[in-house]
PATITOR-845694 format. One record per residue (C-alpha): y negated, z, x. Coordinates in steps of 0.25 Angstrom, whole numbers, padded with zeros to 4 digits, always signed. Layout:
REM residues N
YZX ...
This chain:
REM residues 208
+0000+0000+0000 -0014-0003+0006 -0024+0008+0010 -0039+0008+0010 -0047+0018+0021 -0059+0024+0014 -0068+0032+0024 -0078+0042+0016 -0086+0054+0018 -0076+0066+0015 -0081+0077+0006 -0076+0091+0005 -0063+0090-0002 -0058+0081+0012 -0060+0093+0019 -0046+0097+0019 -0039+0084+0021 -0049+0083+0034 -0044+0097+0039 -0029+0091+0035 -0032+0079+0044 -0038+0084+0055 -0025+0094+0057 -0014+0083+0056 -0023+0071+0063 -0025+0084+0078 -0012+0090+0081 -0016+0091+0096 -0028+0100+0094 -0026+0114+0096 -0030+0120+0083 -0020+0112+0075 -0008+0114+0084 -0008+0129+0084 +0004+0134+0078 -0002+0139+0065 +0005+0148+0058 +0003+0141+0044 +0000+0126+0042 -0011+0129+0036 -0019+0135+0045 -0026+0125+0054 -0031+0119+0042 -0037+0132+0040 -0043+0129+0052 -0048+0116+0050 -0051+0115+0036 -0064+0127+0039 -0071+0118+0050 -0071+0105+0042 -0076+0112+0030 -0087+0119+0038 -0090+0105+0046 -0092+0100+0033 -0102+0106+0026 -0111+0103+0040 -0121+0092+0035 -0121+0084+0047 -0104+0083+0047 -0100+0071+0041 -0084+0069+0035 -0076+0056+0032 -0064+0054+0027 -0054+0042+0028 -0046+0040+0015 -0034+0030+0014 -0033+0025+0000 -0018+0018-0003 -0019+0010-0016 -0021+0020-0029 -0019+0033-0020 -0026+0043-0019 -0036+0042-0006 -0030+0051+0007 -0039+0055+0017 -0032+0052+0031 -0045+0054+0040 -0059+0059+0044 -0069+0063+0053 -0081+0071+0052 -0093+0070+0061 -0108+0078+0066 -0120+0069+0066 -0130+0070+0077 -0139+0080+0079 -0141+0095+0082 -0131+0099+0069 -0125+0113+0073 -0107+0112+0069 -0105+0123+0060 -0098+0135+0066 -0083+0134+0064 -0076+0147+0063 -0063+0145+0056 -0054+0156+0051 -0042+0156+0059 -0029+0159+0052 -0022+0172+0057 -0011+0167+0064 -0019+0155+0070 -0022+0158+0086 -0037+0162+0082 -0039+0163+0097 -0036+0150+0101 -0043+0143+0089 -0058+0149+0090 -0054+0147+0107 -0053+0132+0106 -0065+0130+0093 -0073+0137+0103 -0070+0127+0115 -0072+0116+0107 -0086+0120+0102 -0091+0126+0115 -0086+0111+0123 -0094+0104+0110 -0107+0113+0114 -0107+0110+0127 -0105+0095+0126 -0120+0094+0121 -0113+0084+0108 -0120+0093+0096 -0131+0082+0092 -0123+0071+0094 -0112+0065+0081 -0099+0070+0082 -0085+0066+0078 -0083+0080+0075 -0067+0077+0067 -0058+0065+0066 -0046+0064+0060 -0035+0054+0053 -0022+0059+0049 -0011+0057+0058 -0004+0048+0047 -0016+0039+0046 -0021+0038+0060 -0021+0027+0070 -0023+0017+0056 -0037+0015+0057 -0042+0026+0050 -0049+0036+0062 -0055+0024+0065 -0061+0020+0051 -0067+0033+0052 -0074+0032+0065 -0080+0020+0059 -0088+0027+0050 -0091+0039+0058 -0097+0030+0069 -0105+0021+0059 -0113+0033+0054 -0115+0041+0068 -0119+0026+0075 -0129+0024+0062 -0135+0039+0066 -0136+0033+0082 -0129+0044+0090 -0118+0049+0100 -0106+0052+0093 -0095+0065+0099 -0081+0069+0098 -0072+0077+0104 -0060+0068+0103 -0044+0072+0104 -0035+0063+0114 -0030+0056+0099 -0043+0052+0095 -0049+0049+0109 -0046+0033+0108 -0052+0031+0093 -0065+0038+0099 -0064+0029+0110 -0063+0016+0104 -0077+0020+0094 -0083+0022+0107 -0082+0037+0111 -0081+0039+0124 -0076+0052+0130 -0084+0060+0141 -0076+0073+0140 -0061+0078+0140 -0061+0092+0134 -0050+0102+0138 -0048+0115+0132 -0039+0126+0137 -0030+0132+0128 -0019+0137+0138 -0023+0150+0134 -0017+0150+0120 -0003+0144+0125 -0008+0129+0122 -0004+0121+0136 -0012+0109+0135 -0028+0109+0134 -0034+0103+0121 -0041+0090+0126 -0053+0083+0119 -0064+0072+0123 -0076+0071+0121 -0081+0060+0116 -0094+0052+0113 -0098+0039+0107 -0112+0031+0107 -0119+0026+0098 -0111+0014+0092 -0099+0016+0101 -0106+0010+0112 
């Protein structure tokens, strides 16, 4: 059965369906790898951050929804992004779940803020989130998104950041993001071998 790809703005009901995503599509990052005691609690982890990030009036959301025939619509991506300018994030303070390791998750929220500080990106647009679920992915659709991100964000005339995974390093690459940064945190200390590794990324105006 043919399937239409419809990008929109998300509203609030996506909220959760994003946090779902975002989960299944970044099984290497350390805060869904955990050994959670329940299933449930990363999202009640993740879920918090995109609420708070949303009500912010200079975050913008977009969904991708694939529509198959008379179906109803499924959402199988988004992205979210800061416009440019001095626009402070909100403060995320999530409520960790009892049995999570409380330690090791405000240790690396901490490490990933203080590195964002002292880059010196907070006027410039950000890719803040991305993601497709794993199902959907490498079918054109993170790629769809992108489009429309970078339409508006080349439109306003600015830089545009991310801090991107080794899986989503290539994509950014080939809208013209260019890396000028590896990022290495430790987290020997709570019994995880391998360091969580990142790059900074940043794109010109139109790619260029």
């Amino acid at each position: 059965m043919a399937s239409s790809l419809v990008i929109r703005p998300a509203t609030s009901k996506d909220l959760p369906r994003i946090a779902q995503i975002d989960i299944a599509a970044n099984p290497v990052h350390p805060l869904v790898s955990l050994p959670w005691a329940h299933p449930d609690d990363a999202y009640a982890v993740f879920f918090p951050r995109y609420e708070l990030f949303f009500s912010a009036p200079f975050m913008h959301f977009l969904v991708a929804e694939e529509i198959k025939g008379g179906a109803e619509a499924e959402i199988v991506g988004f992205a979210s992004w800061k416009e440019e300018g001095e626009n402070e994030e909100p403060e995320y303070n999530p409520e960790i779940p009892e049995s999570a390791n409380g330690a090791l998750i405000g240790y690396l929220i901490g490490e990933i803020e203080a590195h964002k500080k002292g880059l010196g990106v907070q006027g410039l647009a950000e890719l803040e989130s991305f993601g497709v679920a794993p199902e959907h992915q490498r079918k054109g659709v993170g790629a769809a998104m992108l489009k429309v991100v970078l339409e508006e964000v080349d439109k306003r005339g600015g830089k545009m950041f991310v801090n991107s995974t080794e899986a989503g390093k290539g994509l950014y690459e080939k809208f013209g993001w260019r890396s000028f940064g590896e990022v290495r945190i430790d987290l020997s200390e709570f019994g995880i071998k391998k360091p969580y590794v990142t790059w900074d990324m940043m794109r010109e105006v139109g790619g260029a």
